[in-house]
N, C-alpha and C positions, 0 to 999 in steps of 0.2 A: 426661623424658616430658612432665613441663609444659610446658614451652619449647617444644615441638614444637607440641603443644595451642594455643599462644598464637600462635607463628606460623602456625597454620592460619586461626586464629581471627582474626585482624587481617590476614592474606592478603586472605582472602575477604571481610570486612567492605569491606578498601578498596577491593578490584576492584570492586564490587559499587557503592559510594560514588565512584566514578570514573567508572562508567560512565555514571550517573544523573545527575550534578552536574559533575564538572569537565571531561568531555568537553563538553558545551554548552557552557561557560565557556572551553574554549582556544579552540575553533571560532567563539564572537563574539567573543573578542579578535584572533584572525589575521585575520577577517573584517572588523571594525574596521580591521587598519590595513595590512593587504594585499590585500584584498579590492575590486571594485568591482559595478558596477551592467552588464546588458549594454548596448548601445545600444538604443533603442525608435524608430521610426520609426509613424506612421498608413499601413504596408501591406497590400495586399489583393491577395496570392499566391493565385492557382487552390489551393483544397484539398481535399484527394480525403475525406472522412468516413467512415473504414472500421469498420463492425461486424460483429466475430463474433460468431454468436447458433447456440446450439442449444432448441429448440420454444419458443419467447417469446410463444406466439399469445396471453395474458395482458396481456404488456406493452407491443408493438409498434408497436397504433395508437396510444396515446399518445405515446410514443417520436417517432412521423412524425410527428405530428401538432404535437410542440416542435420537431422538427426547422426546419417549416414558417414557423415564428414567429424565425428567429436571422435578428439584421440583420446580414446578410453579402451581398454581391452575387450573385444569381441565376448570372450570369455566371459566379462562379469559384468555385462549389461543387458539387462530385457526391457524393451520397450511398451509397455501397454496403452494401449487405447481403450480407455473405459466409455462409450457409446451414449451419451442423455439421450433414450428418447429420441435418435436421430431419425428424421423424414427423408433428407435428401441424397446424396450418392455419397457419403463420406466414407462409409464400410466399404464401398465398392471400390474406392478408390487405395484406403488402406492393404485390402487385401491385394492388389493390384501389384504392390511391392512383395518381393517374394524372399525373405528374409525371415532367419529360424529366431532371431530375437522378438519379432513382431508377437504380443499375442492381442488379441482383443473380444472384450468384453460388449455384448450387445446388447445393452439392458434397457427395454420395449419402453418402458413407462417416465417420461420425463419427471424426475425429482429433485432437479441443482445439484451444482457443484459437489456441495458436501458432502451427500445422501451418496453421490454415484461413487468418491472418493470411497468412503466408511465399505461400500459393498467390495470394490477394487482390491481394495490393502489385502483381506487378506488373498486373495489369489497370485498377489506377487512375492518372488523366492527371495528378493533381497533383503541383505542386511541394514542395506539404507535404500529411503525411500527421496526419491527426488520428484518434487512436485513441479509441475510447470504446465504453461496453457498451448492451446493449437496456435496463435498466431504471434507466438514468442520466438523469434531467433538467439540462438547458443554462440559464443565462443567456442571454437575445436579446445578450446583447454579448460572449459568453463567447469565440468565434470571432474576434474584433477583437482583442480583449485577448488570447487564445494566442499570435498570429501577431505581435504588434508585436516580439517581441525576435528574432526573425530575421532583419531589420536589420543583425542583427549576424553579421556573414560566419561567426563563430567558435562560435556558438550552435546545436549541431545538436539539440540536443530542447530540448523545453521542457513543463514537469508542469501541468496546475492545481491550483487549493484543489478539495476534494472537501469539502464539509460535510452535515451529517447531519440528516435534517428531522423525528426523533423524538427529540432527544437528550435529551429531558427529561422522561420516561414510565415508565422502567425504568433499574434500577441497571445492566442491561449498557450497553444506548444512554447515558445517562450517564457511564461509564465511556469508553466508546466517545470519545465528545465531548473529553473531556478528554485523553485518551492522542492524540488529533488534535492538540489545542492544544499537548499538549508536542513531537510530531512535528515540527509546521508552522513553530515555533519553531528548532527545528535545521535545518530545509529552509531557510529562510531564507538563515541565514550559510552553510549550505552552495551555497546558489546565488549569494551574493557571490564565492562563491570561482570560479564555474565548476563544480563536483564535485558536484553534487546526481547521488549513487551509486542512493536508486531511487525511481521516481517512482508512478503508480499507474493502472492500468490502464484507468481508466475515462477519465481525461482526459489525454492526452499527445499531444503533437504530434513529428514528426519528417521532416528535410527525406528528401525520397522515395530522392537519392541516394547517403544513407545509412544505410537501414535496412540492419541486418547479418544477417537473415536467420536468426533465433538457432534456435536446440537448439529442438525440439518440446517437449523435455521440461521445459525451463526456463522459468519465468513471464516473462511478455514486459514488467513493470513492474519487473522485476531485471535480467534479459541486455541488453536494448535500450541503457538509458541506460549500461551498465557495456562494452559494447561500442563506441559513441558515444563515451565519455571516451577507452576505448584507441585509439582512432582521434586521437586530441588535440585534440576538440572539447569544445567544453563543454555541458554540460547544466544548466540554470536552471528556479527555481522561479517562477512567475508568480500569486501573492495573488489578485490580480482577476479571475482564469480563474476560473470556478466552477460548479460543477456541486453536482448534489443527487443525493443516496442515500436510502433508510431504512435507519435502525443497525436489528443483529440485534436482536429482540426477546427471546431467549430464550438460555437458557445454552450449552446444546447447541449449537444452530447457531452464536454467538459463541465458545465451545470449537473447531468442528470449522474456523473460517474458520480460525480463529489457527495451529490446527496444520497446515492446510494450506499459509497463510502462509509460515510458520516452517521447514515440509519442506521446502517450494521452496528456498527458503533456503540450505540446508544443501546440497541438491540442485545448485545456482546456482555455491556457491562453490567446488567439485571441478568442474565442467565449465567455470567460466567462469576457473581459477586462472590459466592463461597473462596474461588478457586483465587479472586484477587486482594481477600484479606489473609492465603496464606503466602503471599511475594515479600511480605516482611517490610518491612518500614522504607524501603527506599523503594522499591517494587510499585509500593500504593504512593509515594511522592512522585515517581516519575508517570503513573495512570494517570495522578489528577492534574499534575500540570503540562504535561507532555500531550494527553489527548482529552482529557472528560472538561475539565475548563478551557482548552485550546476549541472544541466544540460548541461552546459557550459565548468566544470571543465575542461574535453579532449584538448578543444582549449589552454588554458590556461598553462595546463603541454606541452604541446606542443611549445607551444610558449618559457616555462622556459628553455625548453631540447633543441631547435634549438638555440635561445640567447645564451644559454650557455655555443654552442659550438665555439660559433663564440670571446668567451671573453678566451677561455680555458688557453691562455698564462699569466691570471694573477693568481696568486697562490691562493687563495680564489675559484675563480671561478672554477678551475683545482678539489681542493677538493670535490667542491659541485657536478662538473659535473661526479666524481668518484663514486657519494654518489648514484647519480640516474642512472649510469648505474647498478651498484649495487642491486638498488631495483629492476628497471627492467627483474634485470637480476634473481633474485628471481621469480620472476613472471614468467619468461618461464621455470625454473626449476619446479614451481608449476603447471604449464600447464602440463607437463609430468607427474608430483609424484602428481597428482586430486587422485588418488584412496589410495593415503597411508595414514595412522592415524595419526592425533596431531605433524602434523610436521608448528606452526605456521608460524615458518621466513619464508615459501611458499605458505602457502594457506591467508595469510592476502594479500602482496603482488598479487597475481596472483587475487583473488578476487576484489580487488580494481582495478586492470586494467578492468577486466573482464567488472564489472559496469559503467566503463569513456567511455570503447571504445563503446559498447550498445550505450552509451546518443550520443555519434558522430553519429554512425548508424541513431539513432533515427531522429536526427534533421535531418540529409539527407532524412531520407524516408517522413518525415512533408513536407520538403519543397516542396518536388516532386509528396505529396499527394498519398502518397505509403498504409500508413499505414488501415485497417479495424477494422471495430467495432466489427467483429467476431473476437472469440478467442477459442482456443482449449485448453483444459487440458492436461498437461504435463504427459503422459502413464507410466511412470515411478514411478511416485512418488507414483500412485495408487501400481503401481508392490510391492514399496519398503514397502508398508502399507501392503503390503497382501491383497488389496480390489479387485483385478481382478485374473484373471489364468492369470499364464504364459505361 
C-alpha cells in the first residue's frame, strides 16, 4: 500500500514539475536548434480592423478615437464594428465619428463573439484581417509591426504582446503580470517553431483567405490559430505588436475570466480533436503539456498534498509536506493582503492557487455543460482605466 502511496505521490509531483519547468525547457532547446525566425518585410497589406462588441458605449469613443492615431496608411485600413445584439448607445456613438474607413455592421440578434466574427469576415475588403476587442488600446506602430511577418508566404496568423497597465496595484493584476511573463516566454520558442497553438483575442491578425470560420461555440483565440496550423500554416508570436488591457482588479472577476478561459478550453479540445491530431507530433506535445495537463494541474497537487499526508511519518515526506502547507498557507494570507503593494511571498502564491482552483471549476462546469459563449467585461477594470463614471 505504501508503494502505491509513493507512486502516486512522485506521479503527480512530476507531471506537475514538468509541466511547469521542463516543458519551457525542451520547447527553448528544439527552438534553439530547429526552430527559426519568420521572414519580416516593411509591408502595408489593406487590413480590414474587425470588432466585435456588445453595448461598449463606455468604451468606444476612446477605442476610435486610438484607432484614429495608428500610423498605418489611410488607404489600406477599414475599421469595422460588427454590433452583438447591442441595446445601448454604442451605434450612436460610432456613427458620431464621421470617417469613410468606419463601416458597421448591426446585427439585432445577440450570438457571441464568434458567430458575430464568422458573419463580419466576409464583408470586409482586406487582405488581412486584424482581430481585436473594444476596450483594447493600440500602439501607433502596433499595425506595422503585426503585418511585417506576412511576408512570409507560410505565416497565416500572427498574435501580439497584450500587456497590462495596472499590473502593479493589486495582488490579482500582479499576478496577472507575471503569469503573462511566464506565458510570453513559452510564446516565444513556440513561434520559432511555427506552432504558437493559441494566441489572444484582442490582438491577432489573419490573412482573410484563411480564416476557418470556427465553431460559435469555441473561443476564436483557441480554434483560429489551431485551425491555421492544421491547414499547415504557421502561426507566430510578434513581441513588438502591442496593445494595452487593465488586469482584473478584483478576485471574483480574475476567478470567473480564468474559468471561462479554461472552459473554452476543455470545450476547444473535443470539437477541435480532428483538427489537433493533424499538428503532427510536437503540435500534440506542446496541446498536452503546454494546456490540456497544464488544466489539470488542480488534480494533481491534489493528489501530491493528500499522498503526502498519508506518507508524513517518513522524514523526507514530513519536510515536503511542511513545504506545501507553507505555500498554501501564503496564499490565504495573500487572499486577505490582495490589496497591499509588492508583497511577492503572497500574491505569487495566492495567484497561482487562484488559476489551479478556476481550471478545477472549469472542467466541472465542461463536464456539466455549464459554461456560455457569452461573456461580460469585467466593470472594474474599465473603473481602474478611468473609461466609465463611477
Amino acid at each position: 500500500m505504501e508503494h502505491l502511496i509513493k507512486t502516486i505521490f512522485w506521479f503527480s509531483l512530476g507531471v506537475t514539475a514538468f509541466i511547469y519547468f521542463v516543458y519551457p525547457l525542451i520547447i527553448y532547446i528544439i527552438a534553439k536548434t530547429r526552430g527559426c525566425k519568420p521572414k519580416k518585410e516593411d509591408i502595408t497589406p489593406f487590413v480590414s480592423l474587425i470588432i466585435a462588441l456588445h453595448n461598449e458605449q463606455d468604451v468606444i469613443g476612446g477605442k476610435i478615437d486610438n484607432l484614429f492615431h495608428l500610423d498605418y496608411p489611410k488607404d489600406k485600413l477599414e475599421i469595422i464594428f460588427a454590433l452583438d445584439g447591442c441595446t445601448d448607445r454604442t451605434k450612436e456613438i460610432i456613427l458620431g465619428h464621421k470617417d469613410a474607413r468606419i463601416k458597421v455592421l448591426d446585427f439585432k440578434e445577440r450570438a457571441g463573439k464568434v458567430a458575430t466574427l464568422n458573419k463580419a469576415v466576409p464583408e470586409a475588403q482586406g487582405e488581412i484581417l486584424f482581430l481585436s476587442d473594444a476596450n483594447t488600446i493600440l500602439r501607433n506602430n502596433t499595425l506595422f509591426e503585426l503585418v511585417h511577418s506576412f511576408a512570409d508566404e507560410k505565416v497565416g496568423c500572427v498574435c501580439g504582446k497584450l500587456t497590462y497597465t495596472t499590473a502593479d496595484k493589486t495582488s490579482v493584476s500582479k499576478g496577472e503580470n507575471l503569469y503573462w511573463k511566464y506565458e510570453n516566454f513559452i510564446k516565444k520558442y513556440e513561434s520559432r517553431l511555427g506552432k504558437l497553438l493559441i494566441t489572444n483575442g484582442s490582438i491577432q491578425a489573419v490573412r482573410k483567405e484563411l480564416y476557418p470560420f470556427p465553431d460559435p461555440e469555441v473561443a476564436d483565440d483557441f480554434s483560429i490559430p489551431i485551425l491555421i496550423l492544421a491547414k499547415g500554416y504557421k502561426v507566430v508570436y510578434e513581441p513588438r505588436a502591442v496593445v494595452f488591457e487593465v488586469a482584473t482588479q478584483s478576485v471574483k472577476e480574475e476567478f470567473n475570466q480564468k474559468v471561462r478561459i479554461v472552459a473554452q478550453g476543455f470545450k476547444a479540445a473535443i470539437k477541435l480533436r480532428k483538427a489537433l491530431f493533424r499538428l503532427g507530433p510536437l503540435g500534440l506535445f506542446e496541446f498536452v503539456f503546454h494546456k490540456l495537463l497544464r488544466w489539470c494541474v488542480s488534480f494533481f497537487l491534489t493528489m501530491t498534498f493528500l499522498s503526502n499526508i498519508l506518507l508524513i511519518d517518513n522524514g523526507f515526506y514530513a519536510v515536503f509536506f511542511f513545504l506545501q502547507a507553507f505555500f498554501y498557507g501564503l496564499a490565504i494570507i495573500g487572499l486577505f493582503l490582495r490589496h497591499k503593494r509588492k508583497i511577492k511571498i503572497f500574491y505569487i502564491p495566492f495567484y497561482f492557487c487562484l488559476v489551479n482552483f478556476a481550471a478545477m471549476i472549469a472542467l466541472y462546469r465542461s463536464l456539466r455543460n455549464q459554461q456560455t459563449r457569452m461573456w461580460e467585461k469585467a466593470l472594474t477594470t474599465r473603473q481602474a482605466a478611468g473609461m466609465v463614471k463611477k
